[in-house]
N, C-alpha and C positions, 0 to 999 in steps of 0.2 A: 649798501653801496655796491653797486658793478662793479665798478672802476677806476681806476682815477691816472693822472698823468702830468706831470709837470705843476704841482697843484690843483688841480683840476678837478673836482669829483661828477659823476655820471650817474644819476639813476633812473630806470627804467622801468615802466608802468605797464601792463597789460589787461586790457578786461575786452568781453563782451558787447559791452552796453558804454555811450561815450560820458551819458551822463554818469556812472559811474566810475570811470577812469576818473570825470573833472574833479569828480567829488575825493576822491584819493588823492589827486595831485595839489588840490588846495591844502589839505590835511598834511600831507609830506613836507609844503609851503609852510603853512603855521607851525609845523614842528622846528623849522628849520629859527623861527622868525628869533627864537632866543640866543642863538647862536648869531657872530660876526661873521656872515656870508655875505658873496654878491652873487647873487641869481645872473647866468648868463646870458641861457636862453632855454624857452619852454618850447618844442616842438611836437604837435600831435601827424598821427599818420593812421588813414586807415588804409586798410586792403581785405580782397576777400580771400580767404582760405576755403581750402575743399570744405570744412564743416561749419563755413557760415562768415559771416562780416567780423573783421577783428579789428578794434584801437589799439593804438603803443602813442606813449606818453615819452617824453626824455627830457631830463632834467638836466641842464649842465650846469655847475656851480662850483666857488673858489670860498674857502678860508680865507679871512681878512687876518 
């Protein structure tokens, strides 16, 4: 976990490659699926860094 706030929890993904990130972020998804959460929102973002194209993944999610 990053983060969290008000109940709130935050986590954050990073890779190279996006199919990779998706494929983490589903995984982080099905980890969570046993636990009583509500998925808030999934946010992807790329941009380019001096050493090449980067993804970031952010996961926002609440405890039931």
């Amino acid at each position: 976990m990053f983060g969290s706030a008000k109940g709130l929890e935050v986590e954050f993904f990073e890779e190279k490659s996006i199919t990779v990130l998706k494929t983490k972020v589903n995984e982080f998804i099905r980890s969570l699926s046993m636990r009583p959460i509500e998925i808030l929102d999934i946010k992807y973002h790329s941009d380019w860094e001096e050493y090449g194209k980067q993804f970031t993944a952010m996961i926002i999610f609440r405890n039931l």
